[in-house]
C-alpha positions as CSV (number, residue, x, y, z in Angstrom):
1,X,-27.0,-124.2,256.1
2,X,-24.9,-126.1,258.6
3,X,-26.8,-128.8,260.6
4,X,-23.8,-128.8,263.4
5,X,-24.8,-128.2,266.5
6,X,-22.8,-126.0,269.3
7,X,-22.4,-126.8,272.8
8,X,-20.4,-125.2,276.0
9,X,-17.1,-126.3,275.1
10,X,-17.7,-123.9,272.0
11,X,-19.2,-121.4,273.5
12,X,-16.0,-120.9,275.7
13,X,-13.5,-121.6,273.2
14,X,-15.0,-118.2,271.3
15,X,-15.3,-116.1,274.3
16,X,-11.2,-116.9,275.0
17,X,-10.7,-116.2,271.6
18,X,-12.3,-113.3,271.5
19,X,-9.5,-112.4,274.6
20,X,-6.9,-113.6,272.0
21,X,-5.9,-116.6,274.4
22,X,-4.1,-119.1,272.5
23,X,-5.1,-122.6,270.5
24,X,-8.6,-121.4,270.8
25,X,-11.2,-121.0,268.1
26,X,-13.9,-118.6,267.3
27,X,-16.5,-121.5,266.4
28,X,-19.7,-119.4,267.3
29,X,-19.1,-116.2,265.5
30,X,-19.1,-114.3,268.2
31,X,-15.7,-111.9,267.1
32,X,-13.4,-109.4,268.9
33,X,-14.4,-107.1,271.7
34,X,-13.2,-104.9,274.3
35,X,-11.0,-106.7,276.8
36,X,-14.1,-107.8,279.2
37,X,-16.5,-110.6,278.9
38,X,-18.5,-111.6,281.7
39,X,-20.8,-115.0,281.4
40,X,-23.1,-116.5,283.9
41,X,-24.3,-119.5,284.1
42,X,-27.7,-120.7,285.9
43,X,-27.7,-123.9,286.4
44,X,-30.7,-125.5,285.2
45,X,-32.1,-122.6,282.9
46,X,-33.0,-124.4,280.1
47,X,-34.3,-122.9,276.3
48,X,-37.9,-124.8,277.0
49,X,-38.4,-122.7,280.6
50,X,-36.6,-119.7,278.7
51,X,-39.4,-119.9,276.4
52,X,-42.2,-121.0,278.2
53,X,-41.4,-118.6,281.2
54,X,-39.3,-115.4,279.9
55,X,-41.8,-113.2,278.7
56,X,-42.8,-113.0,282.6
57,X,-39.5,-111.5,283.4
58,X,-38.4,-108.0,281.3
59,X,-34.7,-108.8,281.2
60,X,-35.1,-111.6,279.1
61,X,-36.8,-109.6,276.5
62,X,-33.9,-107.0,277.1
63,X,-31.0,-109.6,276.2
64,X,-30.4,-110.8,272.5
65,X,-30.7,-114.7,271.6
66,X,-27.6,-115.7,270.3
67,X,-28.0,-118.9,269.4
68,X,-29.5,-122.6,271.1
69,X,-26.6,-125.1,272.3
70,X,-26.8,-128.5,273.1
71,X,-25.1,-130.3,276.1
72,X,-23.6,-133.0,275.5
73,X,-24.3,-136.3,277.3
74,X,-25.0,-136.6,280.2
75,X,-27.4,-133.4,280.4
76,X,-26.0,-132.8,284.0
77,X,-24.0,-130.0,285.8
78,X,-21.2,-131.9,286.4
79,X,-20.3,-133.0,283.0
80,X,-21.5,-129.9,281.3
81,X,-19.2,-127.5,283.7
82,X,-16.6,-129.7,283.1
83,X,-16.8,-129.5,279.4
84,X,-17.3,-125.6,279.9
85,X,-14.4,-125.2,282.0
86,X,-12.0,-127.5,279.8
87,X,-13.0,-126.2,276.4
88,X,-13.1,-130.0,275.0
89,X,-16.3,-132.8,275.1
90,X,-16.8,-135.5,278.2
91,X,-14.9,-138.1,276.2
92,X,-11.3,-136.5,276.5
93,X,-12.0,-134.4,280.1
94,X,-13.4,-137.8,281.6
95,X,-16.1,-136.2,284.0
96,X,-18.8,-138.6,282.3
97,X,-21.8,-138.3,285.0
98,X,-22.9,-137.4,288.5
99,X,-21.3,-140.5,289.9
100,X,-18.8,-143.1,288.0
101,X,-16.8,-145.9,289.5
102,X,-13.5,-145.2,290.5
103,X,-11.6,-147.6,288.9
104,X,-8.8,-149.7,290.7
105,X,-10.8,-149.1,293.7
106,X,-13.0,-151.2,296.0
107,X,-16.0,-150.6,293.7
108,X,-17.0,-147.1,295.0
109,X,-18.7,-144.2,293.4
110,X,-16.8,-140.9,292.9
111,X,-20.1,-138.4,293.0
112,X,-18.5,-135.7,291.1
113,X,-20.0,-132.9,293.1
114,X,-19.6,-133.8,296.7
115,X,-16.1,-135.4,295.4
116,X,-14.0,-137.8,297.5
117,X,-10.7,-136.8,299.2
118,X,-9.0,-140.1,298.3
119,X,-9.3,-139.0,294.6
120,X,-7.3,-136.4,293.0
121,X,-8.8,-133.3,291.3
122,X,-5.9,-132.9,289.0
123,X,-4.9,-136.3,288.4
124,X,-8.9,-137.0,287.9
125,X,-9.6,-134.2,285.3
126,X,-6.0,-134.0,283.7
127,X,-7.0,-131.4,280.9
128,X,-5.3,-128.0,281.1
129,X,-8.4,-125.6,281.8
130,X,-9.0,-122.9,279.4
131,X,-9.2,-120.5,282.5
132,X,-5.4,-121.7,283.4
133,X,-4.7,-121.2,279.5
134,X,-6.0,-117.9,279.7
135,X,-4.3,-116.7,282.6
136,X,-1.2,-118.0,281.2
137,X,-1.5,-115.9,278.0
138,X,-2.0,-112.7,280.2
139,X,-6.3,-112.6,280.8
140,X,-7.7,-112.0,284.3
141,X,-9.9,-114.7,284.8
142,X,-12.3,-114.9,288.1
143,X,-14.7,-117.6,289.0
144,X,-17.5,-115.7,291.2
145,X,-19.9,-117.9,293.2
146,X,-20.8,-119.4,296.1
147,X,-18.3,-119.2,299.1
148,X,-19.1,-123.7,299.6
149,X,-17.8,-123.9,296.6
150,X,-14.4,-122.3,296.5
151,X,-11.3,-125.5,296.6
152,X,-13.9,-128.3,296.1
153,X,-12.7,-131.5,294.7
154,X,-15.0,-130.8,291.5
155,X,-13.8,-127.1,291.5
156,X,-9.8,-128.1,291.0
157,X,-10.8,-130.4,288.8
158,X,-13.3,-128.9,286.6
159,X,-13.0,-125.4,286.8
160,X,-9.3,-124.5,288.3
161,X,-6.8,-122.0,287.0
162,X,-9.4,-118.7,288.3
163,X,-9.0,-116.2,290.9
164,X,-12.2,-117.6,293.1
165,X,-14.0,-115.1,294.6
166,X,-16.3,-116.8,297.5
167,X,-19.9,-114.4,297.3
168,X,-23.3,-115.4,298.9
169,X,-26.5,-113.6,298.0
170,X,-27.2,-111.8,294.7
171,X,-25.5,-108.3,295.5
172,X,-22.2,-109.5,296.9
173,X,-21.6,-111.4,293.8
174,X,-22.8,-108.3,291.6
175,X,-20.2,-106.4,293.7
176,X,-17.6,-109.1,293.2
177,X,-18.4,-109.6,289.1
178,X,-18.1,-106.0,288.8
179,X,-15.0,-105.7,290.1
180,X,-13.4,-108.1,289.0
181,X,-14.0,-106.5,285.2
182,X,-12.3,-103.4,285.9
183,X,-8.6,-105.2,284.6
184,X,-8.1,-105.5,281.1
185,X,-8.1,-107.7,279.3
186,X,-10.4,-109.8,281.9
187,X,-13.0,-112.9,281.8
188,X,-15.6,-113.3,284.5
189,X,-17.2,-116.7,284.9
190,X,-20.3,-116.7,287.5
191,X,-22.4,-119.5,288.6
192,X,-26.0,-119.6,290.3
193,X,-27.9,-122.6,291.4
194,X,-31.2,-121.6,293.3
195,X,-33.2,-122.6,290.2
196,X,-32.1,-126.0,289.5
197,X,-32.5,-126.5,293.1
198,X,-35.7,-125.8,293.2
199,X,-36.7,-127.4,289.8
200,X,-35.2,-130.7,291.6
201,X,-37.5,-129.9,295.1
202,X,-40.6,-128.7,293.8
203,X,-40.8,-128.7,289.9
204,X,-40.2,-126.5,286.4
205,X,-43.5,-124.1,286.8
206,X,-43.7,-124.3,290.3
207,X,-44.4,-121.5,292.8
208,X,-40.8,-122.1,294.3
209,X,-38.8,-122.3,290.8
210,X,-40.9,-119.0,289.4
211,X,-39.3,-117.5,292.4
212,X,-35.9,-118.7,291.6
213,X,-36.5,-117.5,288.0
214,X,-37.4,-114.2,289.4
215,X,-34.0,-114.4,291.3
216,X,-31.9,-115.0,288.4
217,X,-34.2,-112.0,287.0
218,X,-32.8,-110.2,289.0
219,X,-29.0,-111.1,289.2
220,X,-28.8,-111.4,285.5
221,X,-30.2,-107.8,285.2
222,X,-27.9,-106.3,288.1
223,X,-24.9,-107.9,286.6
224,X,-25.7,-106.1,283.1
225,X,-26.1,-102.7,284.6
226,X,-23.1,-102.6,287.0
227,X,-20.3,-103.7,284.9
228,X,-17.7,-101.4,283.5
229,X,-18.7,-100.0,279.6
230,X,-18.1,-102.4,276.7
231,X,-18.2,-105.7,278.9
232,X,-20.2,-108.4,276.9
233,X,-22.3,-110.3,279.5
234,X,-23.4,-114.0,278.6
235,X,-25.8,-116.1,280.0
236,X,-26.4,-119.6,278.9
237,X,-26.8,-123.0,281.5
238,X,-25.8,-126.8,281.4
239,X,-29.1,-128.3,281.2
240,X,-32.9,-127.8,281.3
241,X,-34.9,-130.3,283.4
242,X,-38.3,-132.5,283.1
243,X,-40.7,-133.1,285.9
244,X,-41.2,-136.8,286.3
245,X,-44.5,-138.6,286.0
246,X,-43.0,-142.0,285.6
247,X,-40.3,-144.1,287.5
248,X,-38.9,-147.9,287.6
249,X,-37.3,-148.7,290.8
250,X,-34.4,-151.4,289.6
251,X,-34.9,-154.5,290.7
252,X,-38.6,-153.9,292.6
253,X,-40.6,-156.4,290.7
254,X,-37.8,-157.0,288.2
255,X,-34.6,-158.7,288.2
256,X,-32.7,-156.1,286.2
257,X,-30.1,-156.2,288.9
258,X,-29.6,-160.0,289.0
259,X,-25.8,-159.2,287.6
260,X,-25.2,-155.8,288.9
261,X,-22.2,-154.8,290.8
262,X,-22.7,-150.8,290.7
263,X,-25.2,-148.5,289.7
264,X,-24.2,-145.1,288.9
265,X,-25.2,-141.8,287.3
266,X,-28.3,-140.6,288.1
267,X,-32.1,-141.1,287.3
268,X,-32.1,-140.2,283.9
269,X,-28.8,-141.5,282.7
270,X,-27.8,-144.4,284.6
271,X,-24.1,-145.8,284.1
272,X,-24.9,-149.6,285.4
273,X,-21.8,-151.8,286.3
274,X,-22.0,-155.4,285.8
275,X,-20.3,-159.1,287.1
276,X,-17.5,-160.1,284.3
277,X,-18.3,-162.3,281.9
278,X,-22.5,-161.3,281.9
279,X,-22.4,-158.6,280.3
280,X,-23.5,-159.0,276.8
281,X,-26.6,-161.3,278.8
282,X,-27.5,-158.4,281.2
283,X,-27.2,-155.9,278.0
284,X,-30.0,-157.8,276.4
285,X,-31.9,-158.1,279.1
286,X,-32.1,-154.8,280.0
287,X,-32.8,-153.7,276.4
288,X,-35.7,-156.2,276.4
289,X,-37.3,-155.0,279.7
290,X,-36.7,-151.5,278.7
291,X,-37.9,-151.6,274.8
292,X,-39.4,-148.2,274.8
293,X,-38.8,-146.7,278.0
294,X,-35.6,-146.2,277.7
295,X,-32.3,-146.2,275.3
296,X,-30.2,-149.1,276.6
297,X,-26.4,-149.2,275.1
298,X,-23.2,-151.4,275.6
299,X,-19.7,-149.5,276.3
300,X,-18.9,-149.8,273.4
301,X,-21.9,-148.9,271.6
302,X,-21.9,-146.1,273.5
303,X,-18.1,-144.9,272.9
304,X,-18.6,-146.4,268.9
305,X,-21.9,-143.7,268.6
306,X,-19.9,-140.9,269.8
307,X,-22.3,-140.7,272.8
308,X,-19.6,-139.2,275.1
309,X,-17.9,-137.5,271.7
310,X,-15.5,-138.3,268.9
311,X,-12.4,-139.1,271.2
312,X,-13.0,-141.3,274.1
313,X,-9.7,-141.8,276.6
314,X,-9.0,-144.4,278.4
315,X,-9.8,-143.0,281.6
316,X,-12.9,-142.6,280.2
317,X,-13.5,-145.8,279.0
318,X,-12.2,-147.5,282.4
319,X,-14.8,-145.3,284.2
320,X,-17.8,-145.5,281.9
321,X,-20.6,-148.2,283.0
322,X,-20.5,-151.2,281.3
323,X,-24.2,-150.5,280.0
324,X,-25.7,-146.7,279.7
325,X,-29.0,-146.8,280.3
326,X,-31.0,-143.8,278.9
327,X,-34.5,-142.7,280.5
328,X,-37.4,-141.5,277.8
329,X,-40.2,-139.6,278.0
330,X,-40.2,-138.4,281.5
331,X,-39.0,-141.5,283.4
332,X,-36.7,-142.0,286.4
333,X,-34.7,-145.3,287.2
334,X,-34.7,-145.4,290.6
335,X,-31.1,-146.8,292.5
336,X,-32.9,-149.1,295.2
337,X,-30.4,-147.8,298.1
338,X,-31.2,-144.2,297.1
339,X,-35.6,-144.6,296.9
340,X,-36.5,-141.8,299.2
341,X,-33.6,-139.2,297.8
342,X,-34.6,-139.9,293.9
343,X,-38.3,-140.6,293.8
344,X,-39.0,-137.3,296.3
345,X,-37.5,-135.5,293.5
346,X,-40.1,-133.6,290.6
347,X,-37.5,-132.2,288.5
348,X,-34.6,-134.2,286.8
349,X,-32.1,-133.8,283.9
350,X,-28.9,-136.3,281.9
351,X,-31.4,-137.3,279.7
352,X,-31.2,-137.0,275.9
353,X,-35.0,-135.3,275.3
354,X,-34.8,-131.8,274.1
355,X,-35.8,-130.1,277.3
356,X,-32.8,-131.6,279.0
357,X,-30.7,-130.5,276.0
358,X,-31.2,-127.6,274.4
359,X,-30.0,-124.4,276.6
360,X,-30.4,-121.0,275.4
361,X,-27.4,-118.9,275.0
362,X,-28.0,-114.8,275.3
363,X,-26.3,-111.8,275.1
364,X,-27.1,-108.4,277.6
């Protein structure tokens, strides 16, 4: 038996196959269908709160586990939509972390989701989507979510090439999903994000995220009874999320920043930029401060491990940190300039455990 393990980018390669779009590949299994498939994705629903939490909710007793996918590296929405959208791993689309420095530029952070209009989408994220591939070989494609999100920097560059229908609150995007499945052959793609924002605010297991769950409930099993007959409706996420118990605030009573020029990525997967000519001094450092707490790798240990995936471009490796830094267990590296922001946060994901990882992918 195969030890490979399957993530987003071939989750949506299959589906498109299954719609007979071009240059794509069934790796999943998953076979022909109707003309409609339908998948939404809730941000944040990892397999661990699946199965710690489902048997509270009927619908996810009612939809069939498929099979458990990994993201890839970083566990974080930006990468993992990215890969989703472009049907190939962060290495080749480039979208390698919540924020990356811009390179060429006056040492700023691009923060993939809020985006910045001196950057281009296109030029950014040059890899065809498989939703413009699609719609190229003849396949209705719609992106439902919500209306914020429609033309956003990350949205060209991640996720273009859809009809995007702009839908706030569960039943206008029901409506919209629906709708949208009536042309054949057709792919709906459909996004939620109440429960990773309330794993971030409050916690995995909280009162607030069991109410978000009991949200998606709810969407997921609306969706599944109002589209047309013979649509296959998949859910699946980018990433689960950990509560945090522990955190290191760099350079509070350390001097891991003593040749820092940039921090980026996030809490639990840091991309740290650092003064030319110290790297391979500050590498060691870190690794020596951080011997057990967290997973500390050079650029190039990083791109030579396959971290980021096989193929590594070189926009990729001109945006990558200089060191990846790696949190274990449940702990947070705290960006000094962003305390109150990061630290006032319980949930967090980009890590490599297997609760940020592993995402469930099911079939209603």
């Amino acid at each position: 038996m195969s030890n490979k393990t399957f993530g987003l980018a071939d989750l949506t390669n299959s589906i498109f196959n299954s719609l007979s779009v071009s240059q794509t590949t069934d790796t999943l299994g998953i076979g022909q269908q109707e003309q409609r498939e339908c998948l939404i994705l809730i941000d944040g629903l990892g397999q661990d709160a699946v199965d710690r939490y489902g048997d509270e909710f009927e619908i996810f007793s009612e939809l069939k586990q498929v099979k458990n996918l990994s993201a890839n590296f970083p566990s974080t929405t930006a990468t993992s939509l990215s890969t989703l959208g472009t049907g190939v791993l962060p290495g080749v689309h480039g979208m390698l972390g919540y924020t990356v420095r811009v390179p060429r530029s006056d040492n700023r952070l691009l923060n993939a989701l809020k985006w910045d209009e001196r950057v281009d989408p296109v030029m950014w994220q040059k890899v065809p989507t498989l939703f413009q591939r699609a719609v190229a070989d003849g396949v209705s494609v719609t992106h439902v979510a919500a209306k914020r999100y429609e033309g956003s920097g990350f949205t060209q560059a991640a996720l273009r090439g859809a009809k995007y229908v702009g839908a706030n609150g569960i039943d206008e995007m029901v409506l919209a999903v629906a709708l949208a499945l009536k042309a054949q052959p057709s792919f709906v793609y459909t996004y939620l994000n109440t429960l990773d924002s309330a794993g971030h605010s409050d916690g995995v297991g909280s009162d607030k995220w069991l109410n978000a769950l009991s949200q998606v409930s709810e969407f997921i099993s609306k969706v599944k009874s109002s589209v047309p007959a013979g649509t296959r409706v998949w859910v699946t996420s980018d990433h689960g999320m950990v509560n945090s118990t522990q955190q290191l605030i760099l350079g509070q009573d350390n001097d891991l920043l003593k040749n820092v020029t940039l921090i980026g990525g996030e809490p639990r997967a840091r991309h740290i930029y650092i003064k030319e000519g110290a790297e391979s001094e500050t590498i060691s450092q870190w690794q020596e401060q951080l011997a057990g707490r967290a997973q500390v790798l050079s650029k190039e240990s990083a791109i030579s491990s396959g971290l980021f995936g096989e193929v590594v471009s070189q926009d990729s490796t001109e945006r990558m940190g200089d060191l990846i830094a790696i949190a274990q267990n449940d702990l947070i590296l705290i960006d000094p300039d962003r305390i109150r922001e990061e630290s006032s946060m319980v949930g967090h994901h980009g890590g490599v455990t297997n609760t940020e990882v592993e995402i469930p992918l099911l079939l209603g």
